[in-house]
N, C-alpha and C positions, 0 to 999 in steps of 0.2 A: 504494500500500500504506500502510497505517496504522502507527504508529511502534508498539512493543508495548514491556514493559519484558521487559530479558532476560535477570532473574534467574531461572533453573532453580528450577521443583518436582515433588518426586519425586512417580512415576506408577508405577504397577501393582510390578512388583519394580527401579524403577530408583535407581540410587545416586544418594544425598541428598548433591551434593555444590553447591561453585561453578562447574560446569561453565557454558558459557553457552548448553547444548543439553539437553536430556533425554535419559536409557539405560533403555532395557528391554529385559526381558530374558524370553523367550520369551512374547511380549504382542504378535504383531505383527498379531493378530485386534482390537486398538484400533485398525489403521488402516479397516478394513473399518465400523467403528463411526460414523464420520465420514464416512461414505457421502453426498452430498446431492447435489441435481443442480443444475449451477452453467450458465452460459451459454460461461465459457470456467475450462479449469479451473486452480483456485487450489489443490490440492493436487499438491506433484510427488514419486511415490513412485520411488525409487531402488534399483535390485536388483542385483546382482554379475552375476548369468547368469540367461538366459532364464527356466528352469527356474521362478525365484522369482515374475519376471511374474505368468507363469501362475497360478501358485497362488493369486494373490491375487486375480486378475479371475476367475480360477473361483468361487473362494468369493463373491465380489460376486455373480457369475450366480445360484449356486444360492440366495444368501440374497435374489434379488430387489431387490440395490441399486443405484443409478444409477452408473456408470462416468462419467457428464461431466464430476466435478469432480476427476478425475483425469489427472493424464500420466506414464505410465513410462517408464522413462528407465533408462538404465545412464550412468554417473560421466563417462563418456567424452561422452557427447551431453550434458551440462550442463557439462563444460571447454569443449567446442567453441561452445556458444551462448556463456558468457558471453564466452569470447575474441572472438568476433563482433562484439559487443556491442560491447567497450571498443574493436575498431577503428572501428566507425561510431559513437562518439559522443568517439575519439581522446581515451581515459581510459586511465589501468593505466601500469606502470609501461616498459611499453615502446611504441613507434610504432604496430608492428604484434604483436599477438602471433598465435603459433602459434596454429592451427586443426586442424592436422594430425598425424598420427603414424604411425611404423613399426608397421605387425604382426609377428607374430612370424618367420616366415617369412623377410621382408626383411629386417628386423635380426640375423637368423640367418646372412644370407649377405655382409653389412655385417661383422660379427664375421667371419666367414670371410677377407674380404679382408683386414681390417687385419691377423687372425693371421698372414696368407700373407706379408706386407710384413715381417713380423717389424720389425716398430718395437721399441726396446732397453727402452724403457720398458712395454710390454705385453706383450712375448713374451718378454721375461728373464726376469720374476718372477714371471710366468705358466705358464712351463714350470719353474722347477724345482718347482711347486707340482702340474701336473698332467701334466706331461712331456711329450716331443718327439716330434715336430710337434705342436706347439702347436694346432693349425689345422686337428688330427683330433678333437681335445674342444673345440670351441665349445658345441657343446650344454651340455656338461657347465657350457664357465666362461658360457654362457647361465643357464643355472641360479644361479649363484654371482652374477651379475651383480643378478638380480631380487631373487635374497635378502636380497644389499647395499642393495638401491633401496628391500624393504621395511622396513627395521629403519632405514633410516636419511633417509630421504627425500632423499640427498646431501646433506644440510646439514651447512656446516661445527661447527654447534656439537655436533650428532650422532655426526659425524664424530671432533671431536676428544673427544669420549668414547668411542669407542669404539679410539679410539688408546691412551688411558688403561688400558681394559680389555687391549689388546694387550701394553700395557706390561710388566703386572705379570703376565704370565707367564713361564714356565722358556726358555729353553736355545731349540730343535729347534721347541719348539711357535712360543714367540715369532719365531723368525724364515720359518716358514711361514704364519703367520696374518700379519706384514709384508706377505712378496713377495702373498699372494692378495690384500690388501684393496688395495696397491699399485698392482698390476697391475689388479685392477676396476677403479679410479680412474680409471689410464690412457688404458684401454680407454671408459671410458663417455666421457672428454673426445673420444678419436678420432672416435666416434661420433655424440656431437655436432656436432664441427667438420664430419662428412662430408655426413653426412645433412639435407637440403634441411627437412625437418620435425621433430617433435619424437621422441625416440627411441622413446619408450613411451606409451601409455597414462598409465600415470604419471606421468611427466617433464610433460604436456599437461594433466593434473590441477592441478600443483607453477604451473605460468605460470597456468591460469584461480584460483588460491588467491593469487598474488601481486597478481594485476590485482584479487582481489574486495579485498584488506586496502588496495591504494593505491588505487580508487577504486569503492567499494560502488555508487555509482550502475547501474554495469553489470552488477550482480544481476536491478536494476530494471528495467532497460531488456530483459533476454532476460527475463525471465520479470515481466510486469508488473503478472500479475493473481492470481500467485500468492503467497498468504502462509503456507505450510508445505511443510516439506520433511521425507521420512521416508527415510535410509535402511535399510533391512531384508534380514536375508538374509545376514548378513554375522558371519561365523567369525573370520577374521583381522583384526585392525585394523592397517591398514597406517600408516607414518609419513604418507603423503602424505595419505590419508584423515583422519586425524587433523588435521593442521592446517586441511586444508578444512572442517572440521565445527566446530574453535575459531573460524577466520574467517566463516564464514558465521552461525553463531549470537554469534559476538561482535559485528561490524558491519556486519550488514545487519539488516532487520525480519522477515526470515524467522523463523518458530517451527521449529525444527530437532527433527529426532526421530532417537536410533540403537535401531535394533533389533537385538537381540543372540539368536543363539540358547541352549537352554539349558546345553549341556552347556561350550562355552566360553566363555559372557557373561559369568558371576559373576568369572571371572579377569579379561577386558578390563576390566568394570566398576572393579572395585577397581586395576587399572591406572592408569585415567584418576583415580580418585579420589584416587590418592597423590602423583600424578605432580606431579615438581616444575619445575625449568626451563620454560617455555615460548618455543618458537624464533620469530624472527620469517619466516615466512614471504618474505618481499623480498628476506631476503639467500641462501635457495637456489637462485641461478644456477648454470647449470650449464656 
């Protein structure tokens, strides 16, 4: 791949910010635009669920454009290559990393057992939060679990802002928003500790973002002929997503693209444009 420079400029409605990636924002008919027929493809488009795929190789179909210089992919199938990667060329900031993850399913009944073991640290401040047996709302603190993992990527510097925010509420409220963030806390280290693979999807995204910032080489090596990445489709911006999109359009030569829809772009957009701190990826162990 060819080195590029990777200062951001804005494209179609995307914010003109320092990002080291480009946003747009219901423009993801610019990816169909760049249509060419490659021999192996150098563009890898990136979609949340199936659904998005589709829509985009249809459109190619009807508009009569070549599909070769493309690979779709869901977030999860490019964790798992570049983790590959950095094992067979023993880069990144671990030995071996993860390749693998819990679905939902299995980490459903993983949460099941630890609630049933009633560990003091998981099931105390978990049940006076969503009450007893603790280990009849998994689902529920499933749910509460994901929503922690999106907003905060488990990073501690995330993390102790959102302690912050904990802080400076009242009475009743503050000490129920405690035991739940607590108890998720808890719960996601058991889970870890139990589980032979990585917890989520996510969590498997968080180690292939760590392995790209300590050694970009292994972008190159899974993917070596590609020089753009687009992903599109995409409503919520997750914490985890977000750093993958700062590390990969910060240090690799990939041309990074987010495609944002309309009705909730303009808010991510201005998001990412104001947003201050940025976390280092290496230190979200989990």
């Amino acid at each position: 791949m060819t080195e590029r420079d990777t200062t951001p400029t804005a494209r179609d409605d995307a914010a003109d910010t320092a990002l080291p990636f480009t946003v747009h924002v219901g423009e993801a008919d610019a990816i169909r635009r760049e249509a060419d027929r490659a021999r192996s493809p150098r563009h890898l488009v990136v979609t949340p669920v199936r659904l998005h795929r589709r829509n985009v190789q249809r459109r190619l179909r009807e508009d009569g454009k070549p599909r070769s210089g493309f690979e779709f992919l869901r977030l999860v199938d490019v964790a798992r290559r570049v983790n590959e990667a950095a094992t067979a060329i023993e880069a990144g900031p671990d030995e071996r990393p993860e390749t693998e993850s819990l679905d939902r399913l299995d980490r459903l009944a993983l949460t099941r057992r630890v609630l049933r073991e009633g560990s003091s640290g998981v099931a105390g401040p978990l049940g006076r939060t969503v009450g007893s047996p603790v280990a009849n709302h998994a689902e529920r603190i499933e749910r509460a679990r994901v929503g922690l993992e999106m907003v905060t990527a488990f990073h501690p510097g995330r993390l102790d802002a959102l302690e912050a925010a904990i802080d400076a509420l009242d009475g009743t409220a503050r000490a129920d928003a405690r035991d739940l963030v607590g108890g998720l806390l808890a719960l996601q280290r058991e889970l870890g500790d139990r589980s032979p693979v990585a917890v989520s999807d996510a969590a498997l995204l968080r180690v292939a973002t760590a392995t790209a910032a300590a050694a970009p080489e292994a972008i190159e090596t899974a993917y070596p002929d590609a020089d753009t990445l687009s992903v599109a489709g995409v409503s919520t911006l997750t914490a985890s997503l977000e750093d993958f999109l700062f590390v990969l359009g910060g240090e690799t030569s990939i041309d990074v693209h987010l495609y944002l829809r309309h009705g909730t772009g303009p808010q991510i957009g201005d998001q990412l444009a104001t947003a201050g701190e940025r976390f280092d990826p290496t230190e979200a162990r989990e």
